[in-house]
DSSP file (Angstrom, degrees, kcal/mol; ACC not computed):
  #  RESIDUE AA STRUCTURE BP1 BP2  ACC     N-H-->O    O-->H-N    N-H-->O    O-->H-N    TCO  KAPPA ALPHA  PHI   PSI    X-CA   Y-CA   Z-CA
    1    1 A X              0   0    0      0, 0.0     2,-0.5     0, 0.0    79,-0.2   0.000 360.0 360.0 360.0 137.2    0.0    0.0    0.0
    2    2 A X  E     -a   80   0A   0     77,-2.9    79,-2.5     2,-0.0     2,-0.6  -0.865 360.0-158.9-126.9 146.1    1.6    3.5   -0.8
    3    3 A X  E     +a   81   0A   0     -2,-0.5    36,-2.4    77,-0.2     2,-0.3  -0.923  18.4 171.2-122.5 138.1    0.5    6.8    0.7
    4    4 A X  E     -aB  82  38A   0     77,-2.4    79,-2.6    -2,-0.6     2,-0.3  -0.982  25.6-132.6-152.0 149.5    1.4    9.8   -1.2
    5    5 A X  E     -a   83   0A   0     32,-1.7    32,-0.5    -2,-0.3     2,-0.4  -0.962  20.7-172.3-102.7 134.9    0.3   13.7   -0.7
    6    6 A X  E     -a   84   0A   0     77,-2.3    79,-1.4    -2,-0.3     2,-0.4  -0.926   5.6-159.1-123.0 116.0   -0.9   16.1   -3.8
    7    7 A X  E     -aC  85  35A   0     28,-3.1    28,-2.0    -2,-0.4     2,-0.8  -0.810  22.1-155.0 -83.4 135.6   -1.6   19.7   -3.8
    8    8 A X  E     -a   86   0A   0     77,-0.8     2,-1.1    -2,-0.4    79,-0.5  -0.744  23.1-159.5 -99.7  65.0   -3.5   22.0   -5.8
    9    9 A X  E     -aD  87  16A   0     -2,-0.8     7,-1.9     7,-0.7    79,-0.2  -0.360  17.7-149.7 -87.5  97.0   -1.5   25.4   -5.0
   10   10 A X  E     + D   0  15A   0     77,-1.6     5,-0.2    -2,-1.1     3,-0.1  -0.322  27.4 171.3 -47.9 113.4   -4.2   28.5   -6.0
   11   11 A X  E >   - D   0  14A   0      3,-3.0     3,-1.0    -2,-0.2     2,-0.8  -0.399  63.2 -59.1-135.8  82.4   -3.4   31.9   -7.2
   12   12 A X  T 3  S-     0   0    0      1,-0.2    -2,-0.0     2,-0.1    -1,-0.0  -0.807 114.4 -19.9 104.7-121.2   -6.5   33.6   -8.3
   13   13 A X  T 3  S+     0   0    0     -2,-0.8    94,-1.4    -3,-0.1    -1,-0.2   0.561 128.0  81.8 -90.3 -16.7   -8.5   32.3  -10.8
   14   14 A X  E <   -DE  11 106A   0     -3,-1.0    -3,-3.0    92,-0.2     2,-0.3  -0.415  60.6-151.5 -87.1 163.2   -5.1   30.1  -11.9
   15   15 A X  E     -DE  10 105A   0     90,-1.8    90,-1.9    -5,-0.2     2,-0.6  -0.939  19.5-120.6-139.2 141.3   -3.5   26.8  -10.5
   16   16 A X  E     +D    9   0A   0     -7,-1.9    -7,-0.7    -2,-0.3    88,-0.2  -0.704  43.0 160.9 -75.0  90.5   -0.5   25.4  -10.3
   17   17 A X        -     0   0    0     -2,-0.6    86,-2.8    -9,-0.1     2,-0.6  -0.752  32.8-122.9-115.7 165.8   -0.2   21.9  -12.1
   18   18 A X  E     -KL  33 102B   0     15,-1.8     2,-1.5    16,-0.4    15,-0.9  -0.765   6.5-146.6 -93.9 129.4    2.5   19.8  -13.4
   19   19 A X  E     -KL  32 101B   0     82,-2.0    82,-1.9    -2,-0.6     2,-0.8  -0.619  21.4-141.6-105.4  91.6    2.7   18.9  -16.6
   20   20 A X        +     0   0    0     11,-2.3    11,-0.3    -2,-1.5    10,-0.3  -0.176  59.1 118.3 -45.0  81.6    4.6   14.8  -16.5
   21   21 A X        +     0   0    0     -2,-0.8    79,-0.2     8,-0.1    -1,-0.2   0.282  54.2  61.9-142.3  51.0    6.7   14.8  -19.4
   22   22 A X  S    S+     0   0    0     77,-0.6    78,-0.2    76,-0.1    77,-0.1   0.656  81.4  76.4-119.0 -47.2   10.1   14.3  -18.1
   23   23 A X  S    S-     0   0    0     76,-0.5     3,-0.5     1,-0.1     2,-0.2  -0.260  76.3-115.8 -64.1 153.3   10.4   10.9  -16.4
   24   24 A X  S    S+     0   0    0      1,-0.3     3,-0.1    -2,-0.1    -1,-0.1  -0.775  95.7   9.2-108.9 138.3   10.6    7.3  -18.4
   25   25 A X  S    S-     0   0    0     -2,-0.2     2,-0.5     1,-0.2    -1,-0.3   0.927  91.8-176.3  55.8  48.0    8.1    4.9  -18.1
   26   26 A X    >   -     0   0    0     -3,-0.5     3,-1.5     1,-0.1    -1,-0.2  -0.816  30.7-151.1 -72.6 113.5    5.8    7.4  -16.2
   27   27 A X  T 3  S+     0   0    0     -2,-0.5    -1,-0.1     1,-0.2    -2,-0.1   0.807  96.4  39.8 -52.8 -49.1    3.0    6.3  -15.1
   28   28 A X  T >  S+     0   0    0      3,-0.1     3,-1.2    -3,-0.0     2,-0.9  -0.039  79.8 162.0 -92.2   9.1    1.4    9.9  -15.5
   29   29 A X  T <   -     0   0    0     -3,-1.5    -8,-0.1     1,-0.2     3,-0.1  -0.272  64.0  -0.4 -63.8 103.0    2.9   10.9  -18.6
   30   30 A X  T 3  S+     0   0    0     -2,-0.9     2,-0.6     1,-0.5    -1,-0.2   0.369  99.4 124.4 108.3   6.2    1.3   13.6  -20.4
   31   31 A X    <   -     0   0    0     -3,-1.2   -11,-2.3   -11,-0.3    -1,-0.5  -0.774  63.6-124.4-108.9 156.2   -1.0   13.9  -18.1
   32   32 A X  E     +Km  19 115B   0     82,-3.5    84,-0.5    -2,-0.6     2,-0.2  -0.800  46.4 168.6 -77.7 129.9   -1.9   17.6  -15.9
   33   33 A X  E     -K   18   0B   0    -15,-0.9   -15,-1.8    -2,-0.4     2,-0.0  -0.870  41.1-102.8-132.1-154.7   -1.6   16.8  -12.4
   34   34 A X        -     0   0    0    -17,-0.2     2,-0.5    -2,-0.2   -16,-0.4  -0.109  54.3 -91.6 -96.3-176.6   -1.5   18.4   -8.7
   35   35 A X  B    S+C    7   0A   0    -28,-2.0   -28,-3.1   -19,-0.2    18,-0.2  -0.932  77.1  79.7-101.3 122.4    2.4   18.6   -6.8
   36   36 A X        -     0   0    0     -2,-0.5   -30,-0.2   -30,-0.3     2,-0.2  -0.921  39.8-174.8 173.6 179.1    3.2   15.6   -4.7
   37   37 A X        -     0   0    0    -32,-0.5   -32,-1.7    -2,-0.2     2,-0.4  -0.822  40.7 -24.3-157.1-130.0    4.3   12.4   -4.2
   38   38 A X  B     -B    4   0A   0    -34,-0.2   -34,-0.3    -2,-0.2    14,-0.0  -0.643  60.0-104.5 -95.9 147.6    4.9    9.3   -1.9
   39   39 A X        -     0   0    0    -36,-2.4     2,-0.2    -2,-0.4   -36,-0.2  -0.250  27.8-145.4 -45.0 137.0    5.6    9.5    2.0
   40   40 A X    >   -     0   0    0      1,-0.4     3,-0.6   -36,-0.0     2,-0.1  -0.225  46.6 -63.2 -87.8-172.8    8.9    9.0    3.1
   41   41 A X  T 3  S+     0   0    0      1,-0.2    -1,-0.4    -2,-0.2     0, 0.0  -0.460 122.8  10.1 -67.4 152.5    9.5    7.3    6.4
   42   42 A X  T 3  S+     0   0    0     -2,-0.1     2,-0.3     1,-0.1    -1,-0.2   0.251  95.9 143.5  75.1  -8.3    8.0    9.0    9.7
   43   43 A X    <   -     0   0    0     -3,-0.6    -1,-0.1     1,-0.1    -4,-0.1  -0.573  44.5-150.5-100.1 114.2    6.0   11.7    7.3
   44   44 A X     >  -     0   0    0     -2,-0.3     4,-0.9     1,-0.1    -1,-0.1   0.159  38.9-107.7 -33.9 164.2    2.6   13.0    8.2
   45   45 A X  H  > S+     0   0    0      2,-0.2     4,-1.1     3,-0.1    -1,-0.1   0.657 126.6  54.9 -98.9   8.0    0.9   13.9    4.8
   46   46 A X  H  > S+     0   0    0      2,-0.2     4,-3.6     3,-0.1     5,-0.3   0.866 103.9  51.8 -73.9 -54.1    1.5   17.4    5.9
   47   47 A X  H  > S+     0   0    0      1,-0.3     4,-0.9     2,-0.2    -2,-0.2   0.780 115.3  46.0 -50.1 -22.4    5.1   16.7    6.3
   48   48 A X  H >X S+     0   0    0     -4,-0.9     4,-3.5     2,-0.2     3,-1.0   0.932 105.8  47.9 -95.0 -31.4    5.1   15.4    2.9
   49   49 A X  H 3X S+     0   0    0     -4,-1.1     4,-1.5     1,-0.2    -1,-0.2   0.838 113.7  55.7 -83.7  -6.4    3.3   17.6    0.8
   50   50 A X  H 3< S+     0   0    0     -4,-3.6    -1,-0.2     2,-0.1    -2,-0.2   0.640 112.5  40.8 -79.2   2.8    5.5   20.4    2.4
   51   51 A X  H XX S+     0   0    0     -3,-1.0     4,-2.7    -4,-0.9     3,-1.3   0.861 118.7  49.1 -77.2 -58.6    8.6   18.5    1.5
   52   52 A X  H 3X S+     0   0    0     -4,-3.5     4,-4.2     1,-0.3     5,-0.3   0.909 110.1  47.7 -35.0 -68.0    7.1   17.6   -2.2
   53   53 A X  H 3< S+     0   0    0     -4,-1.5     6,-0.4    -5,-0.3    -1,-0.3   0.583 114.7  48.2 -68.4  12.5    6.0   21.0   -3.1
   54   54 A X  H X> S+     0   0    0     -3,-1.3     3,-3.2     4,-0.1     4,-1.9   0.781 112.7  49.2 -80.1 -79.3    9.3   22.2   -2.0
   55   55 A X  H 3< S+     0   0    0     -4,-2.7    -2,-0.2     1,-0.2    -3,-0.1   0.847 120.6  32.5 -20.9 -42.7   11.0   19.6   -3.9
   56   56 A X  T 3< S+     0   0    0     -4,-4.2    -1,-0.2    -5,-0.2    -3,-0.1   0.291 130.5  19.9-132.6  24.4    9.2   20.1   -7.0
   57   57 A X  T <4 S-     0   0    0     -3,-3.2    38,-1.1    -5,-0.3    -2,-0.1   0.318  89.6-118.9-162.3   9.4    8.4   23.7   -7.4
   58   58 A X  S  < S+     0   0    0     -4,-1.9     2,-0.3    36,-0.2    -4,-0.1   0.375  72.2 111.2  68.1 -14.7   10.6   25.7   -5.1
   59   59 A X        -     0   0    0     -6,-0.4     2,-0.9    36,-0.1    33,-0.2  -0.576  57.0-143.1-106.3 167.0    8.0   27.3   -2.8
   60   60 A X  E     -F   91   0A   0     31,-5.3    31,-1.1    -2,-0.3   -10,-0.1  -0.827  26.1-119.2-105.3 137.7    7.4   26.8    0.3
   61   61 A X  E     +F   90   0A   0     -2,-0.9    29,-0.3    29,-0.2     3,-0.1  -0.407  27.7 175.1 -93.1 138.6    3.6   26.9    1.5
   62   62 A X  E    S+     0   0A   0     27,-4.3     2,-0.3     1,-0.2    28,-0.2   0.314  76.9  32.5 -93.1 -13.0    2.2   29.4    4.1
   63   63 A X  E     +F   89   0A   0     26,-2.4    26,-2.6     2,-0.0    25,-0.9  -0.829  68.2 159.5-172.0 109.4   -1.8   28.4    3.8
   64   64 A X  E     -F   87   0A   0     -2,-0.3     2,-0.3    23,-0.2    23,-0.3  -0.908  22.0-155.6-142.3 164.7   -2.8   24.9    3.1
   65   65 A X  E     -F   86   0A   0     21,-3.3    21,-1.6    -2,-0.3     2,-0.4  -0.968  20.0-131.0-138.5 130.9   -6.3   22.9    3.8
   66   66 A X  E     +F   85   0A   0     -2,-0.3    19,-0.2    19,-0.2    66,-0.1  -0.667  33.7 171.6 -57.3 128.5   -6.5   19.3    4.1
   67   67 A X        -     0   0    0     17,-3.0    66,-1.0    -2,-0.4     2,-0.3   0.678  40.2 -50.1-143.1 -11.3   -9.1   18.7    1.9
   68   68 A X        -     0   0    0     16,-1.3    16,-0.4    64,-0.2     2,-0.2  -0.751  37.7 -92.7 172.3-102.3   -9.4   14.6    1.6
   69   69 A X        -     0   0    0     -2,-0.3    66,-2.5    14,-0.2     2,-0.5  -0.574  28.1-162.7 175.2 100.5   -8.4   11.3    1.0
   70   70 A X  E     -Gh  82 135A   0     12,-3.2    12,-1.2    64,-0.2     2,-1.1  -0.786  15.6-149.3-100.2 135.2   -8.7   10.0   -2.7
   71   71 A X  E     -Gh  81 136A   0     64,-2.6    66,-2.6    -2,-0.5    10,-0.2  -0.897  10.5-156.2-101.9 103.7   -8.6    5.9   -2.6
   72   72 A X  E     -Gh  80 137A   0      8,-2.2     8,-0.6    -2,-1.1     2,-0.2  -0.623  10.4-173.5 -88.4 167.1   -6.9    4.5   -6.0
   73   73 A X  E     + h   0 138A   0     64,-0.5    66,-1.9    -2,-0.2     2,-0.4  -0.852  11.3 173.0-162.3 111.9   -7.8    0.8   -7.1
   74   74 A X  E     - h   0 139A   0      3,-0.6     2,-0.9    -2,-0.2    66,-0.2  -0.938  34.3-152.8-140.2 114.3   -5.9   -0.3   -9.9
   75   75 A X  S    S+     0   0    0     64,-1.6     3,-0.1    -2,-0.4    65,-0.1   0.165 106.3  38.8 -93.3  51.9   -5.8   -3.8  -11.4
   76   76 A X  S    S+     0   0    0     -2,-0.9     2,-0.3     2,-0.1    -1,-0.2   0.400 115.4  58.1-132.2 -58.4   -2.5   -2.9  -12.5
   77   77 A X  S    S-     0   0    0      1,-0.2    -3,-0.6    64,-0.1     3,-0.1  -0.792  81.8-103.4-119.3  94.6   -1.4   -1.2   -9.8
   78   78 A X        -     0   0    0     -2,-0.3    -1,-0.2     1,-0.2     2,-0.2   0.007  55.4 -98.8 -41.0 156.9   -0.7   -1.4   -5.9
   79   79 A X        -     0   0    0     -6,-0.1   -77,-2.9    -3,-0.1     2,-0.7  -0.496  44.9-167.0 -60.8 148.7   -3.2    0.2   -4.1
   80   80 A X  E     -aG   2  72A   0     -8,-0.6    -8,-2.2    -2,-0.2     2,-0.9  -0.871  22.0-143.6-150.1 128.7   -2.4    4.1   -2.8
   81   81 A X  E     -aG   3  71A   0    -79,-2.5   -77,-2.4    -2,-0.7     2,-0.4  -0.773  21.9-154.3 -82.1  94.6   -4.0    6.2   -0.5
   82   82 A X  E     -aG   4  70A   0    -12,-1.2   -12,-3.2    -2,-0.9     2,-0.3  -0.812   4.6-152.1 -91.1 116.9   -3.7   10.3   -2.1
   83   83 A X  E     -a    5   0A   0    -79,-2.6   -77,-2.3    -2,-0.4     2,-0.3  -0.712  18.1-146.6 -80.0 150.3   -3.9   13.0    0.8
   84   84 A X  E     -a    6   0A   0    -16,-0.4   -17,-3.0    -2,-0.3   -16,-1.3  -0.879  19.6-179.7-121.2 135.1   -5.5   16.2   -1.1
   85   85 A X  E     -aF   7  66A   0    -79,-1.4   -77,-0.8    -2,-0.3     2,-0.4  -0.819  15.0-161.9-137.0 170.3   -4.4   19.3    0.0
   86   86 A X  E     -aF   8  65A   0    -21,-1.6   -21,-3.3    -2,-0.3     2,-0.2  -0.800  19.0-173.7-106.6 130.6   -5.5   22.6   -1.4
   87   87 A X  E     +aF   9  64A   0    -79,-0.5   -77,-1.6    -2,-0.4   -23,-0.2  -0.919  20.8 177.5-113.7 140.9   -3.1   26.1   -0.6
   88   88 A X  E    S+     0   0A   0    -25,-0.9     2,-0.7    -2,-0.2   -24,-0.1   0.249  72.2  68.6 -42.2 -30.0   -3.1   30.3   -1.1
   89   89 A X  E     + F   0  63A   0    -26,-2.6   -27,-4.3   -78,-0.0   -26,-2.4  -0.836  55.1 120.3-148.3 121.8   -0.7   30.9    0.2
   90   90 A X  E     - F   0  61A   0     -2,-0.7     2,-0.3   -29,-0.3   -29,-0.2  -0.908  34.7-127.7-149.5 178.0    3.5   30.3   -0.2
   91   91 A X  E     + F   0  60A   0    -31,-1.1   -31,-5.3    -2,-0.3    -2,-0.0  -0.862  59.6  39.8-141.5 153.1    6.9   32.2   -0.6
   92   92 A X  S    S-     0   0    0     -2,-0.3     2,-0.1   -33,-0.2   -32,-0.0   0.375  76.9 -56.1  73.8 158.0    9.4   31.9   -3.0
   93   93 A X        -     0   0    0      1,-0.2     2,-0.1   -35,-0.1    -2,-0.1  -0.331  48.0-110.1 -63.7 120.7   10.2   31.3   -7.0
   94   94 A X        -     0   0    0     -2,-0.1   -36,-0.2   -36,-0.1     2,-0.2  -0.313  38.1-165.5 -65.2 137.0    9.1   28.8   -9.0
   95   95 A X        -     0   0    0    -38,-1.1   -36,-0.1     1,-0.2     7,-0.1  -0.759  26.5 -95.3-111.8 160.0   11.8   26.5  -10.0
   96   96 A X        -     0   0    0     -2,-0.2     2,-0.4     5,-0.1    -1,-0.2   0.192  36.0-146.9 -73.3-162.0   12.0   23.8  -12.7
   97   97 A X    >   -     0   0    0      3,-0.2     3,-1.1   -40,-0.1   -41,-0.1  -0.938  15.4-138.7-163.5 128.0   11.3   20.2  -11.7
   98   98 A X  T 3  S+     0   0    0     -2,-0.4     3,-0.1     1,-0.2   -76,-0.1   0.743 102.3  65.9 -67.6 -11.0   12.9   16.9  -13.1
   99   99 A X  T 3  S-     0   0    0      1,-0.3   -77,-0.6   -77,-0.1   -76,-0.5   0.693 121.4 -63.3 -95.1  -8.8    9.4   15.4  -13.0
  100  100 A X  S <  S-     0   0    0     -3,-1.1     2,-0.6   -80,-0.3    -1,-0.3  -0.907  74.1 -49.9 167.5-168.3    7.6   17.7  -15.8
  101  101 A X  E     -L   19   0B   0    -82,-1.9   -82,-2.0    -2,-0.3     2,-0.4  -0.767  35.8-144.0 -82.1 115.9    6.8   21.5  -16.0
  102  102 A X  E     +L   18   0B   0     -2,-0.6   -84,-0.2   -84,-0.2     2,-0.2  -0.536  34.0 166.8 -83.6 131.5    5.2   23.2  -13.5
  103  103 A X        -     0   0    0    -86,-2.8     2,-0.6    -2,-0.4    -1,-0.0  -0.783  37.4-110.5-130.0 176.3    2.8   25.9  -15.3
  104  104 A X        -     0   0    0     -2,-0.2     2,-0.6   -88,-0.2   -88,-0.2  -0.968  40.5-162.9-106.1 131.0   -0.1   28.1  -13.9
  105  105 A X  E     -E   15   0A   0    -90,-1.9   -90,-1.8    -2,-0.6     2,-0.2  -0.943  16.1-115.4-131.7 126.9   -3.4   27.1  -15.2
  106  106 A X  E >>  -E   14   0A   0     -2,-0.6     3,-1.2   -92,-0.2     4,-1.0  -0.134  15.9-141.0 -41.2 113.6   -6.9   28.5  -15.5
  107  107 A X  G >4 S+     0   0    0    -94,-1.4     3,-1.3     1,-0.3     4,-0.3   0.860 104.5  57.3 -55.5 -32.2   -9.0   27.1  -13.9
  108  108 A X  G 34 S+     0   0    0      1,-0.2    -1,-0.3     2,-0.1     3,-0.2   0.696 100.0  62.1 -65.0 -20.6  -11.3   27.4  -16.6
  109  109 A X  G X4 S+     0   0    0     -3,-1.2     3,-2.3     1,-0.1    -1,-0.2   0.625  74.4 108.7 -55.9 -23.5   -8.7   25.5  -19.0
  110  110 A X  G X< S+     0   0    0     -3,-1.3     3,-3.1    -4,-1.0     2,-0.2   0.895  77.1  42.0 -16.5 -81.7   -9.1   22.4  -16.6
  111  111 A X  G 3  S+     0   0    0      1,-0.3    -1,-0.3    -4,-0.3    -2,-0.1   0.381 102.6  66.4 -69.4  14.4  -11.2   20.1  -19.1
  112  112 A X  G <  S+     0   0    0     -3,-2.3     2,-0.3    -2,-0.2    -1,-0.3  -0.044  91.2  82.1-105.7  13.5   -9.2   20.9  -21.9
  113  113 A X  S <  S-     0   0    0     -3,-3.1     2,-0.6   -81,-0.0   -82,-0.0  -0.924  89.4 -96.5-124.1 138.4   -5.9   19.1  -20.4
  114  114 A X        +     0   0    0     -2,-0.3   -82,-3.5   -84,-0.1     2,-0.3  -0.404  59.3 160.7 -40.6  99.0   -5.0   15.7  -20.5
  115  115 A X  B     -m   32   0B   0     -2,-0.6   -82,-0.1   -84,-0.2     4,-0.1  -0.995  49.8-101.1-160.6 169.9   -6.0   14.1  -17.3
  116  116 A X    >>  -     0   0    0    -84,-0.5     4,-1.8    -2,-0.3     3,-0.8  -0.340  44.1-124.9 -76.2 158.2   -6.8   11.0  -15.4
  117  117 A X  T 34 S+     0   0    0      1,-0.3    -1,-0.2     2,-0.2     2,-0.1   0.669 111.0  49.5 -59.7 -26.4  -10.7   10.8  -15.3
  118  118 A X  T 34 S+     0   0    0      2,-0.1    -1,-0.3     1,-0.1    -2,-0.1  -0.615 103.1  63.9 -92.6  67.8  -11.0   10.5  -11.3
  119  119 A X  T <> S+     0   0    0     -3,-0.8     4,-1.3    -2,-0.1     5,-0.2   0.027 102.1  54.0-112.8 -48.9   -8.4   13.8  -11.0
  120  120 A X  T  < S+     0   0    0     -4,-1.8    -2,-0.1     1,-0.2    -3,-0.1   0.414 106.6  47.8 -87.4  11.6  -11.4   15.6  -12.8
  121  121 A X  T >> S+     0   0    0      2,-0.1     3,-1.4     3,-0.1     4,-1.1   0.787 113.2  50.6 -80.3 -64.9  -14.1   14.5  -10.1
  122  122 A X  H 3> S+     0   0    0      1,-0.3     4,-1.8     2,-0.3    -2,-0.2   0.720 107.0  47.4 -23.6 -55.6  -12.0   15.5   -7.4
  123  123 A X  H 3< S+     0   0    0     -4,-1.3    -1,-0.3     2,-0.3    -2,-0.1   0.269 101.7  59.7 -98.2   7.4  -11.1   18.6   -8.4
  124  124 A X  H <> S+     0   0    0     -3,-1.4     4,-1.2    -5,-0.2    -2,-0.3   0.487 108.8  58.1 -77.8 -20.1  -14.7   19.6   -9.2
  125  125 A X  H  <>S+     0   0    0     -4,-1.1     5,-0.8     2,-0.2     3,-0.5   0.963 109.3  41.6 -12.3 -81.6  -14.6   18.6   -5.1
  126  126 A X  T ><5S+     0   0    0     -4,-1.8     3,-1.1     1,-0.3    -3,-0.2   0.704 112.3  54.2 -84.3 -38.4  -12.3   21.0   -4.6
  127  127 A X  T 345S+     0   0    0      1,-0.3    -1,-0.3     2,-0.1    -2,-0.2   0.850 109.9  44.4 -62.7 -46.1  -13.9   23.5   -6.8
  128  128 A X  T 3<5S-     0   0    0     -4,-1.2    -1,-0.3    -3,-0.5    -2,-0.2   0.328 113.0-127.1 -85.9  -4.3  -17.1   23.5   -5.2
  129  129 A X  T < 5 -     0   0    0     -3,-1.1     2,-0.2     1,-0.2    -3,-0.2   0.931  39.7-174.5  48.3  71.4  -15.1   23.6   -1.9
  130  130 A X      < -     0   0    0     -5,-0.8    -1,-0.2     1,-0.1     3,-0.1  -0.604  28.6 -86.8 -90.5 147.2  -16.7   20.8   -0.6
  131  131 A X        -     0   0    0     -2,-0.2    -1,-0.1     1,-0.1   -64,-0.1  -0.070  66.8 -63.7 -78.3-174.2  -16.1   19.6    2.9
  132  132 A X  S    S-     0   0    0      1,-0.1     2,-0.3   -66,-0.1   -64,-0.2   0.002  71.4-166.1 -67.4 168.5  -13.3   17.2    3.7
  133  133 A X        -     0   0    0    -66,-1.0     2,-0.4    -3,-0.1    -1,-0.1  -0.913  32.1-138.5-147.4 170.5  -14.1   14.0    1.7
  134  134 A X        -     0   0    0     -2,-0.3    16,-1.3   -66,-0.1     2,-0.3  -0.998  31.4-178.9-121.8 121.9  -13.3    9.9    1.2
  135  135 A X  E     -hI  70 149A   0    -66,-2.5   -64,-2.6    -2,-0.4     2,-0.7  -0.980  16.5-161.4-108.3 154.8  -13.3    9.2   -2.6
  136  136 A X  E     -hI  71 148A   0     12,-1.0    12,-3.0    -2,-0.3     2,-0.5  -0.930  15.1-177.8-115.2  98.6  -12.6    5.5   -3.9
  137  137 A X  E     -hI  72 147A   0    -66,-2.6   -64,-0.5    -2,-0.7     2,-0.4  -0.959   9.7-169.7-100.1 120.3  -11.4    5.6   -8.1
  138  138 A X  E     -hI  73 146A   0      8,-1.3     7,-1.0    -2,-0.5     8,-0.9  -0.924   2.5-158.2-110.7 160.6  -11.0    2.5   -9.3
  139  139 A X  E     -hI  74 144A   0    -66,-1.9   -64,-1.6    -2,-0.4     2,-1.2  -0.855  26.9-160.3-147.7 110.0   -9.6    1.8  -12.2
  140  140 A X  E >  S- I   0 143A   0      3,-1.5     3,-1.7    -2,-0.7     2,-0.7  -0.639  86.1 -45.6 -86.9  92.4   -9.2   -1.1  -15.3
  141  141 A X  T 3  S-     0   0    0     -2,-1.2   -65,-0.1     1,-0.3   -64,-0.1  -0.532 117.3 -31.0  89.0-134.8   -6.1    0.1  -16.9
  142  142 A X  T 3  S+     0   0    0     -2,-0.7     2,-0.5     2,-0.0    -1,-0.3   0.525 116.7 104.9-121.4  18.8   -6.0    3.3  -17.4
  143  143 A X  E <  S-I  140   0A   0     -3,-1.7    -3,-1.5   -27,-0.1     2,-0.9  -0.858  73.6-126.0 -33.7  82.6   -9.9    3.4  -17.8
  144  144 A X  E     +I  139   0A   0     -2,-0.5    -5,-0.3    -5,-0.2     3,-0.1  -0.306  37.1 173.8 -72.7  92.0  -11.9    5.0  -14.6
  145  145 A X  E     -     0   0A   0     -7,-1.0     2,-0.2    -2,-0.9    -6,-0.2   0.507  58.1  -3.9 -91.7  21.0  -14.5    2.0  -13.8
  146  146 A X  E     -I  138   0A   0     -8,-0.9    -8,-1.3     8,-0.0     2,-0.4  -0.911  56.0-162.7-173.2 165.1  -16.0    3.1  -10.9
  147  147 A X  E     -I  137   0A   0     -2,-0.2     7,-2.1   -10,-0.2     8,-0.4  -0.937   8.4-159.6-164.2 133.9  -15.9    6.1   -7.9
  148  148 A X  E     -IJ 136 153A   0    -12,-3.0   -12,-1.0    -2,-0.4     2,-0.6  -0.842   3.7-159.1-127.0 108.5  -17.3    6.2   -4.6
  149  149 A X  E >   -IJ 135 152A   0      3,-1.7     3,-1.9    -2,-0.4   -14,-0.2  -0.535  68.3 -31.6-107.8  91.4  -18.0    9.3   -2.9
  150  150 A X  T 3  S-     0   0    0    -16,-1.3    -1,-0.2    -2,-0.6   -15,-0.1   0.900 128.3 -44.1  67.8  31.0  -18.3    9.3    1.1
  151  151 A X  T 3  S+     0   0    0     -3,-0.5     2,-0.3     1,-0.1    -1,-0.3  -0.228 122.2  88.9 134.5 -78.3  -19.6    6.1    0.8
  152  152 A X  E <  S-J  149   0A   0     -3,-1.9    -3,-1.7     1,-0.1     2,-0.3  -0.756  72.4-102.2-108.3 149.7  -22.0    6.1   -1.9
  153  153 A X  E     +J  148   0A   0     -2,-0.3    -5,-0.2    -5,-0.2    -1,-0.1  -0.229  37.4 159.3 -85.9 128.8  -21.6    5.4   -5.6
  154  154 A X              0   0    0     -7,-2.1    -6,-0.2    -2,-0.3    -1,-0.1   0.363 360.0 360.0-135.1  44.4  -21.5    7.7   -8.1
  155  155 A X              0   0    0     -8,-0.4    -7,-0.1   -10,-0.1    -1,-0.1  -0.073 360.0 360.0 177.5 360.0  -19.9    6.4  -11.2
């Protein structure tokens, strides 16, 4: 089982996603996602997505929200428990990142990027700044065949 943190770091109407196209054999290549990754030893999922987004964008966050607990299911794929973090507020320059490009993005550009099919439930979640939440994406391939929302199914 892997536990990993991702943030969704806010600056207006824009957000700050990473764009995978640097790494081999990337799981998440070519796809938009959020800044994070897996728990080290000993690491809270705060401690980690304030190491991650350090790591992999050069700032360091001043105002972040826990915001839920995304369940992946993969019959590929170990299972991995994603903490979801939302922030406003950081210091310092954005720097590159070996793992793709970190860009600012409209939020109204969302559905017009390459992304996995549960990222774009989630972040309608987040959009609608819903309170904190348990989702379960599972997933045949790279195919979303189900999602279960606090419980109950909605996909």
């Amino acid at each position: 089982m892997i536990n990993s943190s991702l943030c969704y770091i806010y600056r207006g109407e824009e957000v700050l996603m990473l764009h995978r196209t640097k790494k081999a054999n990337d799981l998440n290549h070519d796809k938009w996602i959020g800044i994070g990754g897996k728990f080290e030893d000993k690491e809270s999922p705060e401690d980690c997505v304030l190491r991650e987004v350090k790591e992999e964008t050069g700032l360091t966050l001043t105002n972040y929200r826990y915001r839920g607990i995304v369940t992946f299911v993969s019959d590929e794929a170990e299972t991995e428990y994603m903490h979801l973090f939302t922030a406003d507020g950081f210091t310092g320059e954005l720097t590159d990142c070996d793992e793709g490009e970190p860009c600012w993005i409209r939020k109204a550009d969302f559905d017009s990027l390459p992304q996995w099919e549960g990222d774009r439930i989630f972040l309608q979640l987040l959009d609608e700044d819903a309170p904190f939440f348990s989702l379960k994406l599972c997933y045949s391939g790279d195919r979303l065949a189900g999602a279960v929302l606090n419980g109950a199914v909605i996909r």
